[in-house]
C-alpha positions in Angstrom: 0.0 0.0 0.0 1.1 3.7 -0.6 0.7 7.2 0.4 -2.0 7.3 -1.9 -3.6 4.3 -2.0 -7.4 4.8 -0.4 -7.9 3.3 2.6 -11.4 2.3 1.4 -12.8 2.2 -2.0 -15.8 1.1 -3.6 -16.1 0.2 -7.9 -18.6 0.0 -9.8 -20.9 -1.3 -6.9 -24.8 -2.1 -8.2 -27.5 -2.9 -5.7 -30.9 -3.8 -6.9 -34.2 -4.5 -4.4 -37.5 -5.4 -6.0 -38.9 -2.6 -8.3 -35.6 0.2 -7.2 -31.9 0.5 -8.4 -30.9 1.5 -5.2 -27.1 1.4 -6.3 -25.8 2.3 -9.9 -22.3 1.2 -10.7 -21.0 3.6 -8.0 -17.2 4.1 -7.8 -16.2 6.0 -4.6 -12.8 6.4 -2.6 -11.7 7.4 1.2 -8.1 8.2 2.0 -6.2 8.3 5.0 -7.2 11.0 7.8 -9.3 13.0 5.4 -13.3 13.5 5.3 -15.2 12.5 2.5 -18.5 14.0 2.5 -21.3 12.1 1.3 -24.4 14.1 -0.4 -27.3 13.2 -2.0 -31.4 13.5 -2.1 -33.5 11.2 0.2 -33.9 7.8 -1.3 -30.4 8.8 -3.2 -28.7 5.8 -2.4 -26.5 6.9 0.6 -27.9 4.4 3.4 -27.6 1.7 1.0 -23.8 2.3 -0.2 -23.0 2.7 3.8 -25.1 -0.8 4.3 -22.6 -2.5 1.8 -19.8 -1.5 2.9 -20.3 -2.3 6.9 -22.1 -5.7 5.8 -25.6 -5.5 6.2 -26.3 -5.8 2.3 -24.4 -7.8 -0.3 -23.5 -5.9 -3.7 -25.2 -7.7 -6.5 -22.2 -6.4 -8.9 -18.8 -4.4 -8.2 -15.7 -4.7 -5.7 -14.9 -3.4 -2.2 -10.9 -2.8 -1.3 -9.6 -2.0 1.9 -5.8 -0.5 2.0 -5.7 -1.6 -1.4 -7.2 -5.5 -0.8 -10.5 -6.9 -2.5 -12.5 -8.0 0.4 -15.9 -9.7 1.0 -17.8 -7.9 3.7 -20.8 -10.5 4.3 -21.8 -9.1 8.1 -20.9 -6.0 9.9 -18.1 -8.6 12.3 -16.4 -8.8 8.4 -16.1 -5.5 8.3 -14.9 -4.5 11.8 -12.4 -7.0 11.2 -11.4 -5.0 8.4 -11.5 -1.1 11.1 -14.7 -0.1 9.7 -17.3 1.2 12.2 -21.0 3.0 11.6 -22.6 5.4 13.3 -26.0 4.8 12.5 -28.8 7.4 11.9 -31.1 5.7 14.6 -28.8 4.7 17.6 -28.0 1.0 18.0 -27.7 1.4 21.8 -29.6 -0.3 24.8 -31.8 2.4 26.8 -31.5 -0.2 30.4 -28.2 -0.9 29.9 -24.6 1.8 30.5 -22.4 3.4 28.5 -20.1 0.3 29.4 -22.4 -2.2 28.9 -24.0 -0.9 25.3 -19.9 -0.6 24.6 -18.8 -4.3 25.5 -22.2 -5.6 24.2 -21.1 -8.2 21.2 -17.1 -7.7 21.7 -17.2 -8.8 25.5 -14.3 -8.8 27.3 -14.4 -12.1 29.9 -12.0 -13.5 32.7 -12.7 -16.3 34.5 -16.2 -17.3 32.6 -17.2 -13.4 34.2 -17.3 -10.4 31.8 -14.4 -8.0 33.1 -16.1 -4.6 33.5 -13.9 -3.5 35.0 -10.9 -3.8 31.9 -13.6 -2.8 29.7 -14.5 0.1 31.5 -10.4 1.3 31.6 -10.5 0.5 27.9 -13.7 3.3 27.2 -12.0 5.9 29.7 -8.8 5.5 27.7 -10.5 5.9 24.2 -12.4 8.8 26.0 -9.5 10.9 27.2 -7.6 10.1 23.7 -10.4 11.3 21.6 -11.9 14.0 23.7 -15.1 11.9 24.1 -16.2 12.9 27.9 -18.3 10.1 28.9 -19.5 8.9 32.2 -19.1 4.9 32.0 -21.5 4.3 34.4 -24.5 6.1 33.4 -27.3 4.7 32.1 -28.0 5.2 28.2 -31.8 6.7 28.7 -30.4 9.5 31.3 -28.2 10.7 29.1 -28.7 13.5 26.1 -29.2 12.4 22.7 -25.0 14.2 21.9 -23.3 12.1 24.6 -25.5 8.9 23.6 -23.9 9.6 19.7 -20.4 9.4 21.3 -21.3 6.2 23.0 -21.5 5.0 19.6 -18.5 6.5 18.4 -16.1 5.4 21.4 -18.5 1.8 20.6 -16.5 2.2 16.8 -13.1 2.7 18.2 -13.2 0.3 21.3 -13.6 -2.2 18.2 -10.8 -0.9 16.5 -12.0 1.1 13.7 -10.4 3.5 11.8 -12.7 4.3 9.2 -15.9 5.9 10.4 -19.2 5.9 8.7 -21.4 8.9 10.4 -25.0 8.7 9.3 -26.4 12.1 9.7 -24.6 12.7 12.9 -26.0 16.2 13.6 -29.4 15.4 12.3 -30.4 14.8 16.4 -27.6 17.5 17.8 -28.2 20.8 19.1 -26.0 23.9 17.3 -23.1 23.4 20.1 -23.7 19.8 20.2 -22.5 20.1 16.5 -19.5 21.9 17.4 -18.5 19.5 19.5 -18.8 16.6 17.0 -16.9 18.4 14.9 -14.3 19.0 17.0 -14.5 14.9 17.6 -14.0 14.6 14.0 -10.6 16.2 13.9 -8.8 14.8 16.7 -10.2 11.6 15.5 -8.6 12.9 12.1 -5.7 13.9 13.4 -4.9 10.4 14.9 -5.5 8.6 11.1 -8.7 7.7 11.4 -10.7 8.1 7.9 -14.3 9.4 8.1 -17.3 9.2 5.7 -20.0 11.8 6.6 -23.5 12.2 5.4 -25.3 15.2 5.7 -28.0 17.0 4.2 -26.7 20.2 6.0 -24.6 22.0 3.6 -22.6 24.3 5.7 -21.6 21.4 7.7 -20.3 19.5 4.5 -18.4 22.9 3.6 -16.9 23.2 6.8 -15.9 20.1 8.1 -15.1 17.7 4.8 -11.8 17.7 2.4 -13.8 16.0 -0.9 -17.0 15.5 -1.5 -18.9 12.7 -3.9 -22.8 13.6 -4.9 -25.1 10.7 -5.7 -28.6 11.3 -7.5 -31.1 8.0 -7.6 -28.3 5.7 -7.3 -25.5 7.1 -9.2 -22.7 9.4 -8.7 -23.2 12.5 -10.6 -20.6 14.3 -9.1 -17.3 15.3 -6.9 -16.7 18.4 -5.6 -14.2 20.5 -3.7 -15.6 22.0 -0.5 -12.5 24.9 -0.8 -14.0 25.8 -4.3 -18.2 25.4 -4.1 -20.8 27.1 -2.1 -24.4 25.7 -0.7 -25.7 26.7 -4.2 -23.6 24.6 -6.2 -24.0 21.6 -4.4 -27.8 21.9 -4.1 -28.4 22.0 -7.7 -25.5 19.4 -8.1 -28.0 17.0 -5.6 -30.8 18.1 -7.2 -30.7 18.4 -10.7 -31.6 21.9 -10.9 -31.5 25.1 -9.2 -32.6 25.2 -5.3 -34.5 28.1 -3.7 -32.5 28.1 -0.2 -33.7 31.0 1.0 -37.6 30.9 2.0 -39.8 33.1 -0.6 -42.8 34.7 0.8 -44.6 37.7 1.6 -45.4 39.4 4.3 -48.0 38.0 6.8 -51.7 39.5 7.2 -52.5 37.8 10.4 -56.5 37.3 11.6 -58.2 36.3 14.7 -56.6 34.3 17.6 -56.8 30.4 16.7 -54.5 29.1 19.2 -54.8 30.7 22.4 -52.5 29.3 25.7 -53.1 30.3 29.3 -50.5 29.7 31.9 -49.9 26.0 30.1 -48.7 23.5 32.8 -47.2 19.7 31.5 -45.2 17.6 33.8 -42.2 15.5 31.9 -41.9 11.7 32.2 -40.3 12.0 35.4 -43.4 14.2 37.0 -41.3 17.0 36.5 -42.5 20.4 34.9 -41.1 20.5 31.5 -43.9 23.6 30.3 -44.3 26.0 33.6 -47.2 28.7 33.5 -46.9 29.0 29.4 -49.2 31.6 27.9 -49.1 32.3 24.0 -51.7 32.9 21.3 -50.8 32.3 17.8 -53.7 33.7 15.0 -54.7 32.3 11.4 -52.2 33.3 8.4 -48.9 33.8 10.9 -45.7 31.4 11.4 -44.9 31.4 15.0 -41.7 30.0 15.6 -40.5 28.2 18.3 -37.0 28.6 19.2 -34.7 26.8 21.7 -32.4 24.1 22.4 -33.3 21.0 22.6 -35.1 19.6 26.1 -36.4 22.7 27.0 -39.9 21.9 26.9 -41.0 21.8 23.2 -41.3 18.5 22.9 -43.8 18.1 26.2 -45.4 21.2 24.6 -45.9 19.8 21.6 -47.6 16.7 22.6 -49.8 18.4 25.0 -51.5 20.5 21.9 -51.8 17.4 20.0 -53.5 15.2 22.6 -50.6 13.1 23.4 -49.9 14.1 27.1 -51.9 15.3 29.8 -52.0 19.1 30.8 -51.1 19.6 34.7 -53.0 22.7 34.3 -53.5 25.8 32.3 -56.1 25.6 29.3 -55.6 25.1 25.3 -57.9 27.2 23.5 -58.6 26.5 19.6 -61.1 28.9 17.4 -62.4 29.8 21.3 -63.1 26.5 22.3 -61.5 24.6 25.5 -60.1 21.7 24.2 -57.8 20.6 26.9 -56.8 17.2 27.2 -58.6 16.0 24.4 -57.4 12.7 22.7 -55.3 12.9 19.5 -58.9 12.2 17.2 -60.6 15.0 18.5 -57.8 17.3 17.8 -57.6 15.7 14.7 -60.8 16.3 14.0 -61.2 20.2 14.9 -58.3 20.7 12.5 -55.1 20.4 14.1 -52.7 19.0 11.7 -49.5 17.5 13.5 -45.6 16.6 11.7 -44.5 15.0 15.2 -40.6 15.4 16.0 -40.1 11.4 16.1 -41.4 10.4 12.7 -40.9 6.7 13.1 -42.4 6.9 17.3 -45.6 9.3 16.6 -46.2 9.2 12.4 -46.0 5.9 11.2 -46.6 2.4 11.5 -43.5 1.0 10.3 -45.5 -2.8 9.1 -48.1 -0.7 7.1 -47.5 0.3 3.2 -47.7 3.6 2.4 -51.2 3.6 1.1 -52.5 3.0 5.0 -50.2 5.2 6.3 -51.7 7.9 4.3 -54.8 8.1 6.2 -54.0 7.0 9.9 -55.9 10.0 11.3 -58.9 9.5 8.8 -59.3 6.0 7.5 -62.6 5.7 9.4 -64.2 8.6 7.8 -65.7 9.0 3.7 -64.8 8.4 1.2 -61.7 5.6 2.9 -64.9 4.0 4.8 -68.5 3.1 4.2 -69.7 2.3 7.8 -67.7 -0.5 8.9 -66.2 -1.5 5.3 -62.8 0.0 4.1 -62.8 1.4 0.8 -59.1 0.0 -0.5 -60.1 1.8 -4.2 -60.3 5.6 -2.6 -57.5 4.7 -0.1 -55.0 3.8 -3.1 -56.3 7.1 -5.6 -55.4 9.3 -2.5 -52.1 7.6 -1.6 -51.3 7.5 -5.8 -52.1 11.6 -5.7 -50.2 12.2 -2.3 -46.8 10.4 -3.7 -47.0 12.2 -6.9 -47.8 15.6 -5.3 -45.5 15.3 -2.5 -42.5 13.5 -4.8 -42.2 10.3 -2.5 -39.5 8.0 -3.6 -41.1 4.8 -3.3 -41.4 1.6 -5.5 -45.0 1.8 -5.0 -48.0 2.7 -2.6 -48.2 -0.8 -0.7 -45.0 -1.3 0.3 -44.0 -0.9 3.8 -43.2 2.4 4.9 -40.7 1.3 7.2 -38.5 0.2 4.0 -38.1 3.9 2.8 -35.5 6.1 3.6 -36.2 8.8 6.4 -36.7 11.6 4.5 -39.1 10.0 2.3 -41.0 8.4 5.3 -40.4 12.2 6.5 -42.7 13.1 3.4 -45.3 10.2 3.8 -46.3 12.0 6.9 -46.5 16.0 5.4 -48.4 14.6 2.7 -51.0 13.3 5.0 -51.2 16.1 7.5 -50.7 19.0 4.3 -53.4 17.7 2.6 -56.5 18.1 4.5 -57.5 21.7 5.5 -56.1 22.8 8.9 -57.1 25.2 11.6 -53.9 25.0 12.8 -50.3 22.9 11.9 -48.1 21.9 14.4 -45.2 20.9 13.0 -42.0 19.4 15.2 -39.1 19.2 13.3 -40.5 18.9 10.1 -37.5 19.6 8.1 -35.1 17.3 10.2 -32.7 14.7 7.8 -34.6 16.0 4.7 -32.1 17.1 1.5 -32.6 20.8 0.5 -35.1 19.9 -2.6 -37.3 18.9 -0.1 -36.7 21.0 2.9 -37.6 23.5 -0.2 -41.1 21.8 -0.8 -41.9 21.9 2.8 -40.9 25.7 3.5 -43.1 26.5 0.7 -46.1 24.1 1.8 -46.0 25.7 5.0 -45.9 29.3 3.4 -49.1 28.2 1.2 -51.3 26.7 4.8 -50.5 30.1 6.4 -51.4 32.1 3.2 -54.8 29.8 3.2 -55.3 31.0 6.8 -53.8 28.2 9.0 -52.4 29.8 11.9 -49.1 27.5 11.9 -46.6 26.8 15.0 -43.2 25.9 13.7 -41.0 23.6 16.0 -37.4 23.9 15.0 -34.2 23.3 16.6 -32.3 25.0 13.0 -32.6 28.4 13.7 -32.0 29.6 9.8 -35.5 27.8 9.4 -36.9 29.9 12.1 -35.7 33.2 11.0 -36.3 32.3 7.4 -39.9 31.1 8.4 -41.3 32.3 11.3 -43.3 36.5 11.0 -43.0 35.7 14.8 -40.2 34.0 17.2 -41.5 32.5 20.4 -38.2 31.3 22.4 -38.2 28.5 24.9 -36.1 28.2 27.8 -36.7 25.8 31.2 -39.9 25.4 29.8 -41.1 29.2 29.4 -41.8 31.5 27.0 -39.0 34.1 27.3 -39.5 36.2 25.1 -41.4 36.7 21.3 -40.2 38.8 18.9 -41.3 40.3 15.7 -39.4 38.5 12.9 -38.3 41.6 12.0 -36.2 42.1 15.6 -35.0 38.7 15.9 -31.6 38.2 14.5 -29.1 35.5 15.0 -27.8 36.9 17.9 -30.5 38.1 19.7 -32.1 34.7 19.4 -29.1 32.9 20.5 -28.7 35.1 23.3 -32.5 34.0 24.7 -32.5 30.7 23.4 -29.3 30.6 26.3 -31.7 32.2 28.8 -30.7 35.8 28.5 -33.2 38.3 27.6 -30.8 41.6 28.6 -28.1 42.0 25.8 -26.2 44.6 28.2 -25.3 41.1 29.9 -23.4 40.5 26.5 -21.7 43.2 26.4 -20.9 42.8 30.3 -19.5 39.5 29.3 
């Protein structure tokens, strides 16, 4: 092997499933301590690539090499052999079990017939301390934050030995300073040899943090690029096939009567903790209010408690001027509330159904999808056919399983059913989150067209350039309170920040 032999390379890999081309001929190459980012629309082919080369697919045609070697990868064990670890998308980690145990779990270390903790345990704070990867080896996986669970997995990757990293839309999940500290991660881990490949749909990210870049459009690479030399532009149309609108177009908001009206909003976390304390805020038809903050401080509880998915401690939810606190999820359905919930697979889907039934989860028991106690398949299929096409759903057809389809497209499944129905008011968590910009595009501007129809529309967002581009008004959430709202018009990058860290005073800033 030489200095420029890749430390992994992929050629003229092919990957069919029934009815999709997942993988067309696709030649690809990592070297040695560098970044390749990976970039393409949902349902491009990304997962899949990433799935043959850590074993959980076989290619149908084409070659793998590692440091030069044709290899057969036939299970992920092959491939850790071989240094290569995944990060996946969806953590592989055990909520009842530590950071030690979900670490040793399949590679365990034993003495004596007994597993050996205790060297295993050594082994993670070593890896820790090397990597800058502060951990706690004792803690439990489901009390810790979603950032330190994605370093489990990473100090999970090297405790096995790997030194090529796949990262599966590592910041999809992370907080802005969460991101920073990935990043940061990423080059000592780079610094120390290791070879990373990074997916992302977040194109500052792939500026900022990769050396090369490869683009892959339904299944084939249609593109390299070098981050020094392209902007956000370039590599959106080179994703997408055309020119991308990145900034949101719309006009200015002509805001009517109250529809959403809070009053000193109570809702108690899954510990019995308040998570929303003594919220008011009112939010009228044909306005984007946008709710800004960090993640875990009370959106999420907030969320659920408008949609009928948790119980209100106290305070009252008015919608149109009627009480409807505590209500179940159907009868906020059925006033009008259209919901994109934060955890798509959790709340939006049923992973076993196809795509057709997922398409009318909130209304399959109404006309025309229903006569009495019948199911009307015929009307169920038309609307799923119309939804797909209308909301450009990558899938080999409307009765597979949703489950199969990549996130973003299941992503889609879920605007598509809550988009298409008129709404009173949208709620929508996240809605954006692991989408590619051609579709983060579509979204902005279906969101834009409900609050020009006169849906009053509550915007849940953790990226706060989807706020500001979004929002006419910016609600921000800390400890569970309103802080402070501002007209979009006041609330720039830093004033936002500045609350979204609890401080409402920017003499403090200056102070500081």
């Amino acid at each position: 092997m030489t200095e420029s032999t890749p430390v992994l390379e992929v050629r003229g890999i092919t990957k069919r499933f029934p009815g999709v081309l997942a993988n067309d001929r696709i030649d690809l190459k990592v070297h040695k301590g560098k970044v390749l980012g990976l970039l393409g629309e949902n349902g491009a082919g990304k997962s899949t690539l990433m799935n043959l080369i850590y074993g959980l697919y076989q290619p149908d045609e084409g070659e793998i090499l590692v440091n030069g070697q044709s290899v057969k990868i036939h299970s992920p064990n092959d491939a850790i052999k071989l240094g290569i670890g995944m990060v996946h998308q969806h953590f592989q980690l055990v909520d009842t079990l530590t950071v030690t145990e979900n670490v040793m779990l399949g590679n365990e270390s034993v003495r004596g017939g007994f597993l050996n903790r205790k060297s295993a345990r050594e082994r993670i704070m070593e890896i820790s301390q090397q990597y800058g990867l502060q951990v706690d080896p004792d803690a439990l996986i489901a009390d810790i934050p979603v950032g330190i669970q994605q370093r489990v997995e990473i100090i999970k990757a090297l405790y096995r030995k790997a030194d090529i990293l796949i990262l599966d839309e590592p910041t999809a999940v992370l907080t802005p300073q969460e991101t920073r500290g990935l990043f940061e991660i990423m080059r000592t881990l780079l610094d120390r040899g290791v070879s990373i490949i990074f997916i992302s749909h977040k194109l500052k990210e792939i500026l900022e943090i990769c050396d090369e870049v490869t683009v892959l459009r339904r299944g084939r690479v249609v593109g390299h690029a070098d981050p020094k030399e392209s902007t956000e532009q370039s590599l959106a149309s080179m994703m997408v096939g055309r020119d991308v609108l990145l900034l949101v177009d719309k006009s200015p908001a002509n805001p009517g009567d109250v529809v959403l009206k809070i009053q000193d909003l109570t809702v108690l976390d899954d510990r019995g903790l308040p998570a929303v304390e003594n919220l008011s805020l009112e939010i009228r038809a044909g306005e984007i209010v946008g709710i800004a903050g960090v993640q875990g401080n009370g959106q999420t509880e907030l969320v659920q408690a408008l949609t009928g998915m948790r119980k209100v401690e106290s305070g009252i939810i008015e919608l149109d001027g009627r009480d409807v606190t505590n209500w179940n999820p159907r009868k906020i359905t059925e006033v009008g509330v259209a919901h994109v919930p934060e955890d798509r697979q959790r709340d939006g889907l049923v992973g076993m159904f196809a795509v057709s039934k997922n398409e009318v989860l909130n209304n399959y028991y109404r006309a025309p999808f229903a006569r009495g106690i019948l199911v009307n398949e015929p009307a169920i299929d038309r609307h799923a056919a119309r939804l797909v096409e209308e909301y450009d759903v990558r899938t080999p057809g409307i009765h597979v399983n949703v489950g199969t389809l990549s996130g973003g497209n299941q992503q889609k499944v879920i605007v598509a059913r809550e988009f298409s129905h008129p709404s009173r008011l949208v709620v929508a968590a996240q809605p954006t989150r692991g989408l590619d910009v051609g579709s983060i595009e579509f979204i902005h501007m279906q969101l834009v067209r409900l609050r020009d129809e006169g849906a009053a529309v509550m915007l849940v967002s953790t990226e706060l350039d989807e706020i500001l581009g979004l929002s006419d008004r910016v609600a921000v959430m800390f400890d569970g309170h309103i802080i402070d709202v501002l007209p979009i018009e006041e609330a720039d990058r830093d004033k936002v920040g500045l609350r979204m860290a609890g401080i409402k005073d920017e003499k403090v800033e200056a102070h500081g």
